[in-house]
C-alpha positions as CSV (number, residue, x, y, z in Angstrom):
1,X,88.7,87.6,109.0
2,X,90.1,90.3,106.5
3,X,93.0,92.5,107.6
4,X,90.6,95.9,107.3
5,X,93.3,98.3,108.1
6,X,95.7,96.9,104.9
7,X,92.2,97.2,102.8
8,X,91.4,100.7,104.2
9,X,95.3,101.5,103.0
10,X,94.7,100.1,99.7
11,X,91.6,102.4,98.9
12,X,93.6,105.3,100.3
13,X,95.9,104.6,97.8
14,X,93.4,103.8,95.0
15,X,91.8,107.6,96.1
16,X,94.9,109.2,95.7
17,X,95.4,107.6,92.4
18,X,91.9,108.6,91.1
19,X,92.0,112.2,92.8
20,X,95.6,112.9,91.2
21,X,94.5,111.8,87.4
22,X,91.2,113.9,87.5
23,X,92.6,117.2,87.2
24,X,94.7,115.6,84.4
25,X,91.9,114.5,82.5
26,X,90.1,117.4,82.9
27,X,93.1,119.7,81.2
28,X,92.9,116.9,78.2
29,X,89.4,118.0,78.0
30,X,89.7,121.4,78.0
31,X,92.7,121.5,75.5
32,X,90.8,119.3,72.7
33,X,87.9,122.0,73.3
34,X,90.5,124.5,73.0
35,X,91.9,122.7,69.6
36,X,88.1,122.3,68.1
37,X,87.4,125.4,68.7
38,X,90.0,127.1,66.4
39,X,89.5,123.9,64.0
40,X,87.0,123.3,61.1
41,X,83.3,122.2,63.2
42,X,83.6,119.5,60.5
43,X,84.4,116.9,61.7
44,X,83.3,114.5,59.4
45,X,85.4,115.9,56.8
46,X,88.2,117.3,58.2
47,X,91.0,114.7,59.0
48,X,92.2,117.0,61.9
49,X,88.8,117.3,63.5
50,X,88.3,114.0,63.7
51,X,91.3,113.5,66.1
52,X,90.4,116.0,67.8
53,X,86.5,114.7,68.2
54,X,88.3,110.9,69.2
55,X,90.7,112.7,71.8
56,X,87.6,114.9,73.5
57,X,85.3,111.6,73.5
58,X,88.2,109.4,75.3
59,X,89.4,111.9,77.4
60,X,85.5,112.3,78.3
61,X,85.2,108.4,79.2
62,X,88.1,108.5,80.8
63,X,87.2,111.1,82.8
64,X,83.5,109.6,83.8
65,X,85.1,106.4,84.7
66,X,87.4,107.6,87.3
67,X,84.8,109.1,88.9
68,X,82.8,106.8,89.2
69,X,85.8,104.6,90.3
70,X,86.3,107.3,92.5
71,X,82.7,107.1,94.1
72,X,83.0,103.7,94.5
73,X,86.2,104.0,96.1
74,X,84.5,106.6,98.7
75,X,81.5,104.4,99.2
76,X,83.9,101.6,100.1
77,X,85.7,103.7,102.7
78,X,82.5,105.0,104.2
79,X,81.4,101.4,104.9
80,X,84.7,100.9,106.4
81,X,83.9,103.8,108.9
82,X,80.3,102.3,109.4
83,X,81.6,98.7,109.7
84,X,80.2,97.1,106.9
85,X,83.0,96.4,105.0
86,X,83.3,92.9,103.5
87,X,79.9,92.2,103.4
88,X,77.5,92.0,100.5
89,X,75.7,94.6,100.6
90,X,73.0,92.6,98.4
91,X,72.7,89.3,101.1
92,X,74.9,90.4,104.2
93,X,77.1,87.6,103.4
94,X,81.2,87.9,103.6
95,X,82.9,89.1,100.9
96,X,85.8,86.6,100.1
97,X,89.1,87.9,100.8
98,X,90.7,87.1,97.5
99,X,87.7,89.1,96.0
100,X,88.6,92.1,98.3
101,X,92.3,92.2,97.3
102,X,91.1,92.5,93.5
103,X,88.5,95.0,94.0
104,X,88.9,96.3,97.8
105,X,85.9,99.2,96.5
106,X,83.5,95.9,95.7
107,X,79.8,95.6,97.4
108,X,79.4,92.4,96.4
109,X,80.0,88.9,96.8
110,X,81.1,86.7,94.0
111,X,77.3,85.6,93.3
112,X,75.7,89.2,93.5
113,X,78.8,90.5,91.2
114,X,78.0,88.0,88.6
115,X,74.5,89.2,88.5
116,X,75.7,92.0,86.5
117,X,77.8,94.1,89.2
118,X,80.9,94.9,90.0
């Protein structure tokens, strides 16, 4: 039986992480607007505005996958409260433990993760 408690610490963690580096990604965001905005709109043909386009879209990615990292994260430690955690929640089966440590914030087991989840 999974240690729970050490998993619950490990998303705590993972939270923290995520929570801290969102504010940071959003500033990123809001200073390559800033920058476009007193830049040439074209981007295509302006070699400064296309940095600035490549910064905004990857600081924009960035910035959607922590979230949802950061949902997931939440979602795991809500089915920690509920006691659910460590099952599939696909099959009800265990989740193996080895999985857990590599994605503590995973719903699935092995065979529901390979079905094209996480």
């Amino acid at each position: 039986m999974p240690d729970f408690e050490r998993f619950r610490i490990m998303l705590e963690e993972e939270r923290q992480r995520k929570v801290a580096l969102l504010p940071s990604l959003r500033a990123d965001i809001a200073s390559a607007n800033l920058a476009r905005q007193d830049s040439n709109v074209d981007d295509e043909h302006d070699p400064e505005g296309a940095t600035i386009a490549f910064e905004l879209s990857q600081a924009s990615a960035l910035l959607k996958q922590s979230s949802a990292g950061l949902d997931q994260v939440e979602a795991a430690l809500a089915r920690l409260a509920a006691g659910t955690y460590g099952s599939c929640t696909v099959c009800g089966e265990a989740i193996a433990e080895g999985r857990l440590e590599a994605r503590p914030w995973t719903p699935y087991c092995i065979n529901h993760a390979a079905a094209g989840r996480q």
